[in-house]
KOLMI-172261 format. One record per atom (N, C-alpha, C): atom name; x, y, z; residue in three letters. Coordinates in steps of 0.2 Angstrom, whole numbers. Example, Ala and Ser with C-alpha at 12.3 -4.5 7.8 and 13.67 -1.06 7.14 Angstrom:
BEGIN
<"N",<66,-28,39>,"ALA">
<"CA",<62,-22,39>,"ALA">
<"C",<66,-16,39>,"ALA">
<"N",<64,-11,35>,"SER">
<"CA",<68,-5,36>,"SER">
<"C",<64,0,39>,"SER">
% end
This chain:
BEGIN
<"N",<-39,57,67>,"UNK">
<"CA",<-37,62,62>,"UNK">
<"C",<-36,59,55>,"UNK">
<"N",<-40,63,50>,"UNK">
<"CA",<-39,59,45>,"UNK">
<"C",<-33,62,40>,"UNK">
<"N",<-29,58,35>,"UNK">
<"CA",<-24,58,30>,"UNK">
<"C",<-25,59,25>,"UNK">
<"N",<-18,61,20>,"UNK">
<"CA",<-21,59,16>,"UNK">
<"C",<-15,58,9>,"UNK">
<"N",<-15,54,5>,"UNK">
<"CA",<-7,54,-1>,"UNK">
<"C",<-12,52,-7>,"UNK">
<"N",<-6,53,-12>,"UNK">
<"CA",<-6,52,-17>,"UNK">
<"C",<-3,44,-19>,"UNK">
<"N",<-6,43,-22>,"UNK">
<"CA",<-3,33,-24>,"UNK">
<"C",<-4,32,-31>,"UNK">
<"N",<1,26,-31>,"UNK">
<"CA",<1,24,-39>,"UNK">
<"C",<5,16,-37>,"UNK">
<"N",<1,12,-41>,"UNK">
<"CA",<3,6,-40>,"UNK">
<"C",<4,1,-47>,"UNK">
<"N",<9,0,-48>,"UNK">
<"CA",<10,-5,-55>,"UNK">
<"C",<12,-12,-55>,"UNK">
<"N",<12,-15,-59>,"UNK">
<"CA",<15,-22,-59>,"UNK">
<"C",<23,-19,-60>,"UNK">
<"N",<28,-26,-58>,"UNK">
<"CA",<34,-24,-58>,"UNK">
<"C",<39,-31,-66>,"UNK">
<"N",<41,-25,-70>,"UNK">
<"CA",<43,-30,-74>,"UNK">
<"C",<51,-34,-72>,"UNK">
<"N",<55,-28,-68>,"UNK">
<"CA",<58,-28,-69>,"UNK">
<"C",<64,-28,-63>,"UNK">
<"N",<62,-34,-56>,"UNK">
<"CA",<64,-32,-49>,"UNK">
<"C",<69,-28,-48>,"UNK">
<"N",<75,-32,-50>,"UNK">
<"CA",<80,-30,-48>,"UNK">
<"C",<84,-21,-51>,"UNK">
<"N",<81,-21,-58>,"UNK">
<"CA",<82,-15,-61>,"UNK">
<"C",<77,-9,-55>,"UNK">
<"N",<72,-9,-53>,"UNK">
<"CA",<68,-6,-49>,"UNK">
<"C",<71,-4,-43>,"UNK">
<"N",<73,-11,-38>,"UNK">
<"CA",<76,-9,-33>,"UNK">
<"C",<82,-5,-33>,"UNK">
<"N",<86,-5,-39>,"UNK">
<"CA",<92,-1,-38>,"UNK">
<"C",<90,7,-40>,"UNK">
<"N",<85,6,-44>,"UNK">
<"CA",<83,14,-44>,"UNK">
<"C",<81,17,-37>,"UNK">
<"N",<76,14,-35>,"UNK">
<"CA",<73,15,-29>,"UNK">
<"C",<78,16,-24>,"UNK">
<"N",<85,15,-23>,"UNK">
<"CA",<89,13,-18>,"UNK">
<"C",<93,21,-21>,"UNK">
<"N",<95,20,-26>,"UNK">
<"CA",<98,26,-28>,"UNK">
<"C",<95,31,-28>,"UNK">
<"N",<88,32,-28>,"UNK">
<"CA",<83,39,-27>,"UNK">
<"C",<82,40,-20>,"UNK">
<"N",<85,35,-17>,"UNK">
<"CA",<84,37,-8>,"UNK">
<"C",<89,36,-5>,"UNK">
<"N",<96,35,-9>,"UNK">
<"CA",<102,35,-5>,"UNK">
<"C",<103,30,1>,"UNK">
<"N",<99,24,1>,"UNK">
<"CA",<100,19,7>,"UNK">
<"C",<98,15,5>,"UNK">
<"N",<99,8,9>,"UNK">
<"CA",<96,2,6>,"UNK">
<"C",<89,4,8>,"UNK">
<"N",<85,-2,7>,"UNK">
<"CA",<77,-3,8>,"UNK">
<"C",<78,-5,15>,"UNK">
<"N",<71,-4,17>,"UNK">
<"CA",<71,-7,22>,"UNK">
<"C",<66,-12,24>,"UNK">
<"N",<66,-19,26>,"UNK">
<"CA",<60,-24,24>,"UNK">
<"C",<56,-24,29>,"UNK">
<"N",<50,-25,26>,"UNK">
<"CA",<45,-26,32>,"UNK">
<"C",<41,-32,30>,"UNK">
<"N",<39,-37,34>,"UNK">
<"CA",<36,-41,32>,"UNK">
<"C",<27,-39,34>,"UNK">
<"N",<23,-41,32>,"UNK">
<"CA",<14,-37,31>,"UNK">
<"C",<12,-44,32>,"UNK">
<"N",<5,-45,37>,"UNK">
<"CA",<-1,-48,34>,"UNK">
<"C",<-6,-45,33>,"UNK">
<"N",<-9,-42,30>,"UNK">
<"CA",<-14,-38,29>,"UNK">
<"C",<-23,-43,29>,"UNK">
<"N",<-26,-42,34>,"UNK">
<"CA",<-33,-44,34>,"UNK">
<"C",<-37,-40,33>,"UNK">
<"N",<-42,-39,26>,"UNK">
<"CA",<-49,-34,24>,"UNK">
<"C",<-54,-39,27>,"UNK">
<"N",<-57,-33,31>,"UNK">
<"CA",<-66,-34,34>,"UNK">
<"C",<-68,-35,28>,"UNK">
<"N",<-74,-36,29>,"UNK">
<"CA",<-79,-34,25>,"UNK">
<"C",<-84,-29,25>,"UNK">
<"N",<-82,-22,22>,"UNK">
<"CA",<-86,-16,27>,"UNK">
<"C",<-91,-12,18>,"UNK">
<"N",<-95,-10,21>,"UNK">
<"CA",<-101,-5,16>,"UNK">
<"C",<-97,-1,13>,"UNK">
<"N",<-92,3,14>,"UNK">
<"CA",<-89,7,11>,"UNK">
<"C",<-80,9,12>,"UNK">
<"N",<-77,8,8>,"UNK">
<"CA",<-71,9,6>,"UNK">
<"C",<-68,4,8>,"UNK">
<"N",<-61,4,10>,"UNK">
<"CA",<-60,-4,15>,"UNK">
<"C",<-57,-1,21>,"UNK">
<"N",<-57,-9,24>,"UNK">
<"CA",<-54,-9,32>,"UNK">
<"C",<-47,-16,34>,"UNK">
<"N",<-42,-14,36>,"UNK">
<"CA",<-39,-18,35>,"UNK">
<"C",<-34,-19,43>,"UNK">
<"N",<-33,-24,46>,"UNK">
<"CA",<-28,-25,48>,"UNK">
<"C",<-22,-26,48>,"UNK">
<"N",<-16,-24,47>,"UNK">
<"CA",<-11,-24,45>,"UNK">
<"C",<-5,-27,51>,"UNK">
<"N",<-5,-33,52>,"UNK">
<"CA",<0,-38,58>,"UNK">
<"C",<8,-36,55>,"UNK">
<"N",<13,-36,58>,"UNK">
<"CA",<19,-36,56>,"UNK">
<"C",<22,-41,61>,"UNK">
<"N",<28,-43,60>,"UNK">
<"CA",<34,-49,61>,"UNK">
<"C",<34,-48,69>,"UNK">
<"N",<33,-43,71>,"UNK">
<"CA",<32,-44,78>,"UNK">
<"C",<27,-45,83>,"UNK">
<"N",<22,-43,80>,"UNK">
<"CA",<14,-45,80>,"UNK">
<"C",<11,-39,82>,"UNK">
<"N",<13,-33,82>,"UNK">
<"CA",<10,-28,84>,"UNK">
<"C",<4,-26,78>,"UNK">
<"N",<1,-22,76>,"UNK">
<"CA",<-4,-23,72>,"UNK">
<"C",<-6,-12,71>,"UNK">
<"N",<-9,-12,64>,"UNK">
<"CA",<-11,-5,63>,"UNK">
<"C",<-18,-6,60>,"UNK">
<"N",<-22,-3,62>,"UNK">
<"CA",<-30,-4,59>,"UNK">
<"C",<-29,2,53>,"UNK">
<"N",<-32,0,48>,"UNK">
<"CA",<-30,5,42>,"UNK">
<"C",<-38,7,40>,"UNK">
<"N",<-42,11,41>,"UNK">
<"CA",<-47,12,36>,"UNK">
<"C",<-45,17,29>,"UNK">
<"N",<-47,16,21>,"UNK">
<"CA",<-45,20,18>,"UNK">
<"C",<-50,20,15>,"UNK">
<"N",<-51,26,9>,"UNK">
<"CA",<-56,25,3>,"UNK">
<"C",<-50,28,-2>,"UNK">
<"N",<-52,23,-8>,"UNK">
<"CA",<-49,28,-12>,"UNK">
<"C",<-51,23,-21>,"UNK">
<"N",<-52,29,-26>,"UNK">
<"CA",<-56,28,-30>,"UNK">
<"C",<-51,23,-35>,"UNK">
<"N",<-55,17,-37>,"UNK">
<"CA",<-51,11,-40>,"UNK">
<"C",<-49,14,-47>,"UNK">
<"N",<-44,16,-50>,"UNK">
<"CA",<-42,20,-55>,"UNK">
<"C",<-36,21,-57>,"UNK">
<"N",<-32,20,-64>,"UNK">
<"CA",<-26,21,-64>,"UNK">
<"C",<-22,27,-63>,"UNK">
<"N",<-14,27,-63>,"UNK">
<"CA",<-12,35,-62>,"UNK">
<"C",<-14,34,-56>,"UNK">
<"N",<-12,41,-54>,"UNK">
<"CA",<-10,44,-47>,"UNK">
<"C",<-17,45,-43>,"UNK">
<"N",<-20,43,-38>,"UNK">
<"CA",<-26,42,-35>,"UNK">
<"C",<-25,48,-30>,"UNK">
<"N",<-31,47,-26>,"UNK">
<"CA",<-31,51,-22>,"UNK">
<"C",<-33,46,-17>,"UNK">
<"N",<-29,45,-8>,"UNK">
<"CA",<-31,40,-5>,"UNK">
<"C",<-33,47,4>,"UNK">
<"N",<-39,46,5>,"UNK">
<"CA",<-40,47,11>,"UNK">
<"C",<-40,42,17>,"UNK">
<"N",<-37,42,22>,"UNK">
<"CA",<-35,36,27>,"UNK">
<"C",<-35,37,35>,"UNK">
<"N",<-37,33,37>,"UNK">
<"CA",<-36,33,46>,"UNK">
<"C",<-34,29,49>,"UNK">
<"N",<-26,26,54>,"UNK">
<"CA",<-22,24,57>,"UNK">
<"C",<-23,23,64>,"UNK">
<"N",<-23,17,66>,"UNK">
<"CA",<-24,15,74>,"UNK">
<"C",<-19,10,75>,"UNK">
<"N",<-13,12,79>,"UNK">
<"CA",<-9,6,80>,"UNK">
<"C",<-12,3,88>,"UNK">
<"N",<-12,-4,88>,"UNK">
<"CA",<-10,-9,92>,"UNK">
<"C",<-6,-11,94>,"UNK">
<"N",<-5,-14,99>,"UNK">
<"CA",<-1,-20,101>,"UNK">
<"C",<-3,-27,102>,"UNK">
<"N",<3,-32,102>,"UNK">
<"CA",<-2,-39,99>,"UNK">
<"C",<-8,-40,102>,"UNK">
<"N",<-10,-41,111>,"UNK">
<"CA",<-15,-41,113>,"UNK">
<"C",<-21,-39,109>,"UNK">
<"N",<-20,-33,109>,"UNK">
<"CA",<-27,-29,105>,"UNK">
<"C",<-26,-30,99>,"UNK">
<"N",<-24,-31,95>,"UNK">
<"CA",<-23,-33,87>,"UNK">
<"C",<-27,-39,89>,"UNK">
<"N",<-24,-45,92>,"UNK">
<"CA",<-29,-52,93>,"UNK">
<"C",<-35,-51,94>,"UNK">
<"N",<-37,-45,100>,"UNK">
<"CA",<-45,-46,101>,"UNK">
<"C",<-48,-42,97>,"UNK">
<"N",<-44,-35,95>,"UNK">
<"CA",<-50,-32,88>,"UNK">
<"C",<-49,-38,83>,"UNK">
<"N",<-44,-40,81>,"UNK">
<"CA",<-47,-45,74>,"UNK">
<"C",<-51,-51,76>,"UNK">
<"N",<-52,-53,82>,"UNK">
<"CA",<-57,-58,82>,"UNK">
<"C",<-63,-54,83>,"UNK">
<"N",<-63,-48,85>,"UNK">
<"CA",<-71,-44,85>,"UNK">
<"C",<-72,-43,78>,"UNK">
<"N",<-69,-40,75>,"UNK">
<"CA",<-70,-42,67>,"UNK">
<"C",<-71,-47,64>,"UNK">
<"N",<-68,-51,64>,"UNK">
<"CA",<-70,-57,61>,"UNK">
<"C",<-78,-59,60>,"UNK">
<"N",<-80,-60,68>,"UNK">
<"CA",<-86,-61,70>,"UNK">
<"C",<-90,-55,67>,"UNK">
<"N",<-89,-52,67>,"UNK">
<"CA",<-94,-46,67>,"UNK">
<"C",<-96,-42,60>,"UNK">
<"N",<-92,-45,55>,"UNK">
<"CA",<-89,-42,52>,"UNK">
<"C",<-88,-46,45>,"UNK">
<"N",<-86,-52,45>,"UNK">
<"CA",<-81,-55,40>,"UNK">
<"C",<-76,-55,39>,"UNK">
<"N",<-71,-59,35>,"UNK">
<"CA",<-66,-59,31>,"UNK">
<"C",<-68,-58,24>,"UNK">
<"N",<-65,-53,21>,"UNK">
<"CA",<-65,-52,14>,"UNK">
<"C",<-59,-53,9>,"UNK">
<"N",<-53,-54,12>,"UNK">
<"CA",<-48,-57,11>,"UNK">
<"C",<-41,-57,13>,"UNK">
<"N",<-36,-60,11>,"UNK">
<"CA",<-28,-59,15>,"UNK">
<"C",<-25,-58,13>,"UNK">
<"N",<-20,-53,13>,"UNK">
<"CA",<-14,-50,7>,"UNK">
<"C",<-7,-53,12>,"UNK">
<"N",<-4,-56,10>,"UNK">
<"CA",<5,-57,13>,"UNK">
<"C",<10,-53,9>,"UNK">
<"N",<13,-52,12>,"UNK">
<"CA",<18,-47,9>,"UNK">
<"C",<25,-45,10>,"UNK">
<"N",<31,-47,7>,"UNK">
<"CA",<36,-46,10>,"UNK">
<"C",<37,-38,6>,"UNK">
<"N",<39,-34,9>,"UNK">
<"CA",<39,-24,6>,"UNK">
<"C",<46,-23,8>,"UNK">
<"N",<49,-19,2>,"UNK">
<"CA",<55,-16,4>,"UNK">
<"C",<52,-10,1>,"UNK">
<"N",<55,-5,6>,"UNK">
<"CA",<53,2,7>,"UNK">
<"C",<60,6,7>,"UNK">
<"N",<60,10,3>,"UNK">
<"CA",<62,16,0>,"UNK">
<"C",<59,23,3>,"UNK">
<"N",<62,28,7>,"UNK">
<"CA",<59,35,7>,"UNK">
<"C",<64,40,1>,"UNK">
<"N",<59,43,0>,"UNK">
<"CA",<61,49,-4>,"UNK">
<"C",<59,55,-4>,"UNK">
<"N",<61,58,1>,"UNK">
<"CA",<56,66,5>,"UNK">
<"C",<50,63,5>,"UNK">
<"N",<45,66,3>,"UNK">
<"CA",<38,66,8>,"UNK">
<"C",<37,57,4>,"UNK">
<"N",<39,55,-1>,"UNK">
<"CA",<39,48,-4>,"UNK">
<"C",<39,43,-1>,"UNK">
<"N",<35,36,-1>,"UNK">
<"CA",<36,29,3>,"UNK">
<"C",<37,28,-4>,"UNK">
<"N",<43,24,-7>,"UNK">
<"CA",<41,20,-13>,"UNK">
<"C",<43,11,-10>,"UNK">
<"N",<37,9,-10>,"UNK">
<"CA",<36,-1,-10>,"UNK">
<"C",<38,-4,-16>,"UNK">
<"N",<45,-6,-14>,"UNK">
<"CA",<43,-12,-20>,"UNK">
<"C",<40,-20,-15>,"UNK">
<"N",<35,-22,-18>,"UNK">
<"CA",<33,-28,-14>,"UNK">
<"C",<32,-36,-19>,"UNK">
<"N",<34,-39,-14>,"UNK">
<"CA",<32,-48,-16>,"UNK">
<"C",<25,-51,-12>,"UNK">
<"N",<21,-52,-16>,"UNK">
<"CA",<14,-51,-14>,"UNK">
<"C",<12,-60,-16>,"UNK">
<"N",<12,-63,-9>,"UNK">
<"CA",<12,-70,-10>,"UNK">
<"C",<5,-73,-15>,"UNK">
<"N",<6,-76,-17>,"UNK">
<"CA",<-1,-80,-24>,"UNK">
<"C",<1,-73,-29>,"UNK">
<"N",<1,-68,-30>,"UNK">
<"CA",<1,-61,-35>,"UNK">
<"C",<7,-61,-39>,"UNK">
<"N",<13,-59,-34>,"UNK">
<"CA",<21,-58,-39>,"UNK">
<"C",<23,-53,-36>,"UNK">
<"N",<27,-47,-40>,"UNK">
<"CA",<29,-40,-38>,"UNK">
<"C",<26,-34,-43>,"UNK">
<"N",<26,-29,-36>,"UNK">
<"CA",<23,-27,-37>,"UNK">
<"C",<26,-17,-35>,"UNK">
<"N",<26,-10,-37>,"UNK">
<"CA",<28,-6,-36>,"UNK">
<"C",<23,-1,-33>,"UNK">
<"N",<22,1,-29>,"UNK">
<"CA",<18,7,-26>,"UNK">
<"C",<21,12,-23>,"UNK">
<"N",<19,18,-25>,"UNK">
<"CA",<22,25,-22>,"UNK">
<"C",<15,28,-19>,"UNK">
<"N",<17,31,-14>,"UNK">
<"CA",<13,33,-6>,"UNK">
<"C",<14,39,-6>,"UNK">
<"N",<13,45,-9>,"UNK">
<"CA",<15,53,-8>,"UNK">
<"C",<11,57,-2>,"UNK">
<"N",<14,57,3>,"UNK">
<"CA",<10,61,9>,"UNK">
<"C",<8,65,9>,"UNK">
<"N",<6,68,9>,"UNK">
<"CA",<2,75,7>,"UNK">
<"C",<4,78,13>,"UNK">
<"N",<5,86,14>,"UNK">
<"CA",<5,92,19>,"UNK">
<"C",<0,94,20>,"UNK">
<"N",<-3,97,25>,"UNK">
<"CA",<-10,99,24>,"UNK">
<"C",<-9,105,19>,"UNK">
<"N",<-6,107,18>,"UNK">
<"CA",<-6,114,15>,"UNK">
<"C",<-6,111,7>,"UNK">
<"N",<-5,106,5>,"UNK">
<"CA",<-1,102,-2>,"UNK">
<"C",<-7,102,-5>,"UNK">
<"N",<-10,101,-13>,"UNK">
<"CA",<-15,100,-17>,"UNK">
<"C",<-14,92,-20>,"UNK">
<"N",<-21,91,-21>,"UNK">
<"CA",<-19,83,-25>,"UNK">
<"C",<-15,86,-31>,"UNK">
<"N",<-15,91,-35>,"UNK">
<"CA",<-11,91,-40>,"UNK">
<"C",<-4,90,-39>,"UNK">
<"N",<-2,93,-35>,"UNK">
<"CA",<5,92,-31>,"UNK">
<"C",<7,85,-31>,"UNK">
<"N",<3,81,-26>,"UNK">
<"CA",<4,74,-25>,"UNK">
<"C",<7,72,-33>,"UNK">
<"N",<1,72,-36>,"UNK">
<"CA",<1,69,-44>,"UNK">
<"C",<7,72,-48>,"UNK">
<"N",<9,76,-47>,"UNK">
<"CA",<14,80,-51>,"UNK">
<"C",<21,74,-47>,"UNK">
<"N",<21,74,-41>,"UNK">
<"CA",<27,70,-37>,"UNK">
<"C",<26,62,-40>,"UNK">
<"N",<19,62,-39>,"UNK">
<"CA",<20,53,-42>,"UNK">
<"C",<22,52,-50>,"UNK">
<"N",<20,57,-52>,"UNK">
<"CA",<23,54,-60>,"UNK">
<"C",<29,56,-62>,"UNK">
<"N",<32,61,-58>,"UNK">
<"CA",<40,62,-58>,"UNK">
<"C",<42,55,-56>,"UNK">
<"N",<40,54,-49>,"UNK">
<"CA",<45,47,-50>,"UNK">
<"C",<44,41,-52>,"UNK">
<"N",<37,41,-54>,"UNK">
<"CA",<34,37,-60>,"UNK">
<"C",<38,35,-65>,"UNK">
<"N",<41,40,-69>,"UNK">
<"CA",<46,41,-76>,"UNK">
<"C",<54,38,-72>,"UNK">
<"N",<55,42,-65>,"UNK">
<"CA",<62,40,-64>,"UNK">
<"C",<62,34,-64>,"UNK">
<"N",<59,29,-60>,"UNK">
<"CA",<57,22,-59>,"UNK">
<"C",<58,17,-65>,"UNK">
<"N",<56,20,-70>,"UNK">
<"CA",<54,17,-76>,"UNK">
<"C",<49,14,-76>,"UNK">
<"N",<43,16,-75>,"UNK">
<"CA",<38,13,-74>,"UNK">
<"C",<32,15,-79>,"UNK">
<"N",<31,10,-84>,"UNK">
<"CA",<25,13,-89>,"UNK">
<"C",<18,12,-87>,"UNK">
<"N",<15,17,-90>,"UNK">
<"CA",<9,18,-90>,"UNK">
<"C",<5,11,-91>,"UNK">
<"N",<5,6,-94>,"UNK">
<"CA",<2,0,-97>,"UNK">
<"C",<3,-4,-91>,"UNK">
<"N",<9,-1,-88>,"UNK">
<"CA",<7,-7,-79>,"UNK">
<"C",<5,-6,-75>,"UNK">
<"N",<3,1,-75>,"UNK">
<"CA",<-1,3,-68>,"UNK">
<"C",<-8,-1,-67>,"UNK">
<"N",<-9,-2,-62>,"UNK">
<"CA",<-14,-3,-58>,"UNK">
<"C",<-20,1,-56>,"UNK">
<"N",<-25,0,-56>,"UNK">
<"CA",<-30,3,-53>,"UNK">
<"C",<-32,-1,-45>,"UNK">
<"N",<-35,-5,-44>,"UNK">
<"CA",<-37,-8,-39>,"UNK">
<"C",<-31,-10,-31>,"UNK">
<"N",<-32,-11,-26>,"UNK">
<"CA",<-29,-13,-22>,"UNK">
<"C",<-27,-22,-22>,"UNK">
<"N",<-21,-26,-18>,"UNK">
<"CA",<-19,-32,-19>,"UNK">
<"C",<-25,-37,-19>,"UNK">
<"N",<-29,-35,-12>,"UNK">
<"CA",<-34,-39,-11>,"UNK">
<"C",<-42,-40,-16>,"UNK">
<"N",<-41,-34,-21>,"UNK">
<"CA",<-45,-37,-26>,"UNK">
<"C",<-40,-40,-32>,"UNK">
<"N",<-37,-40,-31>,"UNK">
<"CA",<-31,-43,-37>,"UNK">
<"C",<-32,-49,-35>,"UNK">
<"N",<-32,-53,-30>,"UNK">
<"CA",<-33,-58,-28>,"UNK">
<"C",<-41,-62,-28>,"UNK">
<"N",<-44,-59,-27>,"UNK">
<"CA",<-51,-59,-31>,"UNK">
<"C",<-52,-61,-36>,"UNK">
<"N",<-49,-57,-41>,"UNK">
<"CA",<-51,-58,-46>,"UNK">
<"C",<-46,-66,-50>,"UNK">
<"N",<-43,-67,-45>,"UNK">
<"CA",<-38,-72,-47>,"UNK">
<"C",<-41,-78,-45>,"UNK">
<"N",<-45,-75,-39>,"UNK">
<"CA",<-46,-84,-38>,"UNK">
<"C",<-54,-85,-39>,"UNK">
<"N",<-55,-80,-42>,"UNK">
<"CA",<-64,-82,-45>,"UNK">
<"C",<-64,-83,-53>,"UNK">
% end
């Protein structure tokens, strides 16, 4: 089945200012998730698998168009367990490539239908992304209207946003 949200991702100026907003828009502390994130190398959009601290594993296919402001992201989700996480990523590897490796320590924030990430993105820094889940009944305009409201709450300006994902950010860093 496929998904779908709205996203916005910026550089973070200002951690600790951030997370307490964050924490105050969701009324709870964060909760951390540690990511290793592995991209294939595939023809069209990306592929990634996403290992966590216990080694269970989520296959993540997504496309979504490299742009700043509120994106539109379409996506597909395959959890694992560590077994199968080791053999599909060794099938990939092989079959496939590595196209690169995101680490990431995330502290996650919900806000109604909201993920908001603040992340420490190992070789990159910090960084802020909002994840608005869409309803099937919701319009990307809706999403965007969600993301740029808490966009402003956040304090977050327009001259940080991001267009790309971490994995080319680190691309472009180490070429």
């Amino acid at each position: 089945m496929s998904l779908r949200n709205v996203e916005i991702k910026a550089k973070v100026t200002d951690y600790d200012n951030i997370c307490k907003i964050a924490e105050e828009l969701s009324g709870k502390p964060a909760e951390i998730i540690n990511q290793d994130d592995t991209f294939y190398i595939v023809n069209d959009g990306r592929l990634k698998l996403r290992t966590y601290k216990d080694s269970s594993a989520t296959l993540v296919r997504y496309n979504r168009d490299d742009e700043g402001g509120p994106k539109l992201s379409n996506y597909e989700l395959l959890d694992l367990d560590s077994v199968k996480a080791k053999v599909l990523d060794a099938m990939l590897r092989k079959s496939l490539g590595i196209r690169g490796r995101v680490i990431k320590e995330r502290k996650l924030y919900m806000v109604d239908q909201t993920r908001i990430h603040i992340d420490t993105v190992h070789d990159l820094g910090q960084y802020m992304e909002l994840e608005i889940v869409l309803k099937p009944d919701q319009t990307l305009e809706e999403g965007q209207a969600i993301a740029k409201d808490l966009q402003t709450k956040l304090g977050v300006k327009d001259e940080d946003l991001i267009a790309c994902a971490y994995v080319d950010l680190l691309d472009k860093k180490n070429n």
